[in-house]
N, CA, C and O of each residue as an XYZ file, in Angstrom:
300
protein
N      83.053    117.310    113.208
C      82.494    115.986    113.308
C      82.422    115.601    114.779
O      83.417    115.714    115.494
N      81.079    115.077    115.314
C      81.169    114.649    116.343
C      81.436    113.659    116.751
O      80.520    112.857    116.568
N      82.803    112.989    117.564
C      82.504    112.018    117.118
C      81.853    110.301    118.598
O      82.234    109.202    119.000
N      80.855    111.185    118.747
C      79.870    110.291    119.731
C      78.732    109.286    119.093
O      78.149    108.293    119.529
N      78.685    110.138    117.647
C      77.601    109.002    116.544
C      78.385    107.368    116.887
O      78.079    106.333    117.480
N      79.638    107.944    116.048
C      80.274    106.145    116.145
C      80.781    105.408    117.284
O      81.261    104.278    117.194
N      80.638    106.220    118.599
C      80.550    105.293    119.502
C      79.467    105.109    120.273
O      79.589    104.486    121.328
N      77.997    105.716    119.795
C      76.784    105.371    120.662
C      76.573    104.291    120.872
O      77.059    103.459    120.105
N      75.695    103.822    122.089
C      75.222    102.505    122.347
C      73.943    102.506    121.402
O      73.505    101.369    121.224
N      73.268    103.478    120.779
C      71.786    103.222    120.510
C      71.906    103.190    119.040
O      70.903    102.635    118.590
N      72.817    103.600    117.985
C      73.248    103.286    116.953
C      74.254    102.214    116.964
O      75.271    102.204    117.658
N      73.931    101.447    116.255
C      74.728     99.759    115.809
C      75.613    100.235    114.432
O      75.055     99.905    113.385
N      76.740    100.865    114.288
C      77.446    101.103    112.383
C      78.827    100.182    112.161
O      79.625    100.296    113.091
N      79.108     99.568    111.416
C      79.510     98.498    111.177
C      81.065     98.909    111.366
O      81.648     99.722    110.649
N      81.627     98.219    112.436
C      82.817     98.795    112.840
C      84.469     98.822    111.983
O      85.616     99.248    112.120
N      83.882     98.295    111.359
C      85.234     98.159    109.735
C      84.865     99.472    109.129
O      85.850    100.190    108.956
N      83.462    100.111    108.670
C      83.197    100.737    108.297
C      83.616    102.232    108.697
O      84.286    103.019    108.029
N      83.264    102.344    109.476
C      83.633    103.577    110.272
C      84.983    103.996    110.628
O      85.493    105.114    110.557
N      85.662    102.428    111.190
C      87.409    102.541    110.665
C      87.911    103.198    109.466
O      88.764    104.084    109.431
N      87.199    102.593    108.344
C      88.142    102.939    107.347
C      87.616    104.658    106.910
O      88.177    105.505    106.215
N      85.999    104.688    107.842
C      85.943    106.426    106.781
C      86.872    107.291    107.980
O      87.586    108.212    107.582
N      86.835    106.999    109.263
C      87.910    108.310    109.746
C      89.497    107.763    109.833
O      90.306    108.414    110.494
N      89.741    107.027    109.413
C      91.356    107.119    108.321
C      91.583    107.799    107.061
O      92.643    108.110    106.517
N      90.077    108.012    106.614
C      90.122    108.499    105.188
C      90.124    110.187    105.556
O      90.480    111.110    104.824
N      89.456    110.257    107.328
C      89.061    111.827    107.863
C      90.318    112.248    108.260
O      90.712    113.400    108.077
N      91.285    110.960    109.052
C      92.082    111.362    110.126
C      92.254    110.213    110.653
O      91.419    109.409    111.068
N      93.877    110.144    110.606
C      94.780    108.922    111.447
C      94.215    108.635    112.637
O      93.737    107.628    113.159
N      94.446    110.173    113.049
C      94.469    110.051    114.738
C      93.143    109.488    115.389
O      93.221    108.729    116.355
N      91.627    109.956    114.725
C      90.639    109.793    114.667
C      90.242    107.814    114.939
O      89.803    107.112    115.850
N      90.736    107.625    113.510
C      90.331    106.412    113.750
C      91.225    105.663    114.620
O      90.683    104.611    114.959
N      92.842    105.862    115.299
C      92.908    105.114    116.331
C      92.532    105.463    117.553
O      93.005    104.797    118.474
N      91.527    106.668    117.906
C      90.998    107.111    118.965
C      90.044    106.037    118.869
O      90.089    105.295    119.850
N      88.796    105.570    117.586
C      88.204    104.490    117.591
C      88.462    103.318    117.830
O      87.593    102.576    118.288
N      89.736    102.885    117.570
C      90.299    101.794    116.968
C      90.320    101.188    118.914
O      89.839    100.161    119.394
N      90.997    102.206    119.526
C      91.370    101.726    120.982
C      89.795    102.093    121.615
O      89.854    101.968    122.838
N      88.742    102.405    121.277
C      87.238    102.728    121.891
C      87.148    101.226    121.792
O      87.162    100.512    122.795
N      87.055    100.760    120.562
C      86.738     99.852    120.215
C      86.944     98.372    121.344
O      86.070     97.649    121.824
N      88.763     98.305    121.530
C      89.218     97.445    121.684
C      88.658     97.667    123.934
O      87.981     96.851    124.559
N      89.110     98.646    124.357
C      89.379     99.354    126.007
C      87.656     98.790    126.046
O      87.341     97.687    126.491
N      86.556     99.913    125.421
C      85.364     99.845    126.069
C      84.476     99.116    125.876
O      83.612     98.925    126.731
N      84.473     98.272    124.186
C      83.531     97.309    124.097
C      84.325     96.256    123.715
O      83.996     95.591    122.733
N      85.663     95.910    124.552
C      86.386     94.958    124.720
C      85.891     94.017    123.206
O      85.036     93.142    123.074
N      86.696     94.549    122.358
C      86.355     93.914    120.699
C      87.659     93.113    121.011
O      88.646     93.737    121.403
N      87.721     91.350    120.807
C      88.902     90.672    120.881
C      89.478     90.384    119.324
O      90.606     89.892    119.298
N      88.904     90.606    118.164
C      89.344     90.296    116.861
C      90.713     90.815    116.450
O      91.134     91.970    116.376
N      91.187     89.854    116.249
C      92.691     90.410    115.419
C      92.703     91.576    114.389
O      93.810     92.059    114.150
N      91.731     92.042    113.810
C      91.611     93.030    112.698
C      91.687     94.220    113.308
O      92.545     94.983    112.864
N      90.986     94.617    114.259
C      91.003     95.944    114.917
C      92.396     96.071    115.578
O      93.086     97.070    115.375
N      92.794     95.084    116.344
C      94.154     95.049    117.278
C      95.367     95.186    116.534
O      96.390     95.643    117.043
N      95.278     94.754    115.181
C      96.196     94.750    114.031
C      96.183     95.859    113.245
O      97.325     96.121    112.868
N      95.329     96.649    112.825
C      95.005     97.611    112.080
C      95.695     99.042    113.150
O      96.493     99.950    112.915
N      94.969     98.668    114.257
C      95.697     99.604    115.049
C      97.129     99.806    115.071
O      97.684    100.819    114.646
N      97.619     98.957    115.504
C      99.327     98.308    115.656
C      99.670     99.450    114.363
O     100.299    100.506    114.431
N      98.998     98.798    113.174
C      99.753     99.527    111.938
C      99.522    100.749    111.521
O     100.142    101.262    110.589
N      98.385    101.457    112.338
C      98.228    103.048    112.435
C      99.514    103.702    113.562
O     100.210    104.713    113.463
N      99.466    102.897    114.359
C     100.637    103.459    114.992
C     101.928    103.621    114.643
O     102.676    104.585    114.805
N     102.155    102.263    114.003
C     103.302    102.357    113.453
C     103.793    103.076    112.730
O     104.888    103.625    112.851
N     102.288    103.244    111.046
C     102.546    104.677    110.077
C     102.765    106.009    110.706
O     103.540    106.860    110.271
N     102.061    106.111    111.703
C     102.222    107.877    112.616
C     103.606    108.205    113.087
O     104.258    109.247    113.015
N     103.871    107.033    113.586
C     105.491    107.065    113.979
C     106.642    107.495    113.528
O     107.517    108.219    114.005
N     106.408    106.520    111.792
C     107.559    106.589    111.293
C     106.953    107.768    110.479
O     107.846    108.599    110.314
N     105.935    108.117    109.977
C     105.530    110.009    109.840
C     105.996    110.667    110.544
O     106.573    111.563    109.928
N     106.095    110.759    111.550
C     106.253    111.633    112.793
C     107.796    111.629    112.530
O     108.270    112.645    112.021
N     108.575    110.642    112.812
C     110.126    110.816    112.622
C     110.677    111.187    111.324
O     111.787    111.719    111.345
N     110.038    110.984    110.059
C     110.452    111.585    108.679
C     110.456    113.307    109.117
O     111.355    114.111    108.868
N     109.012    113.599    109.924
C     108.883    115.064    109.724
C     110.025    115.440    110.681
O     110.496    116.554    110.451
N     110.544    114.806    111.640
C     111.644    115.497    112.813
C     112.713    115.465    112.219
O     113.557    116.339    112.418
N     112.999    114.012    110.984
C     113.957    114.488    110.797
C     114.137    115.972    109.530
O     115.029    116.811    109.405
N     113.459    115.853    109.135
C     113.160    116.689    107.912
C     113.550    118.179    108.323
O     114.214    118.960    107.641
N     112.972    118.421    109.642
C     113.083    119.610    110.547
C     114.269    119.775    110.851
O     114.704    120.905    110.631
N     115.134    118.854    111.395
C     116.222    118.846    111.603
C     117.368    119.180    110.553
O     118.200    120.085    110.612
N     117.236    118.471    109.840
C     117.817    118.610    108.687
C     117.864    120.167    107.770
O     118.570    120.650    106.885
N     116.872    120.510    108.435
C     116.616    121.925    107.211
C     117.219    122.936    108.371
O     117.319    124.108    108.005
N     117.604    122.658    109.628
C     118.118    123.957    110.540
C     119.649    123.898    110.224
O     120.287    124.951    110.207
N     120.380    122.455    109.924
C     121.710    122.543    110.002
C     122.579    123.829    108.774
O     123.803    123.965    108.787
């Protein structure tokens, strides 16, 4: 997937939209959008800034289940 479609200037795609299909592709994906969104076309809405917040947050505490999980299985 390329993903320059959803941030062209010459295509307009509805930016909720596209959030929710590369969360459905990939976490990481849509907060690569999520912060395009907010850094380059300075989007001020609480929904994007919030949605983000809570992608980060889920990756996090993913991320630390799997370390500990790892951890746990060497002892």
């Amino acid at each position: 997937m390329h993903p320059k479609i959803f941030t062209s200037e010459e295509v307009e795609l509805p930016p909720q939209h596209v959030a929710n299909f590369l969360e459905s592709v990939n976490r990481e994906l849509c907060v690569r959008y999520l912060e395009f969104l907010i850094e380059e076309r300075h989007e001020e809405s609480n929904i994007y800034h919030d949605r983000l917040a809570e992608l980060c947050l889920k990756m996090t505490v993913n991320a630390k289940k799997a370390g500990d999980e790892g951890i746990s299985q060497l002892k």
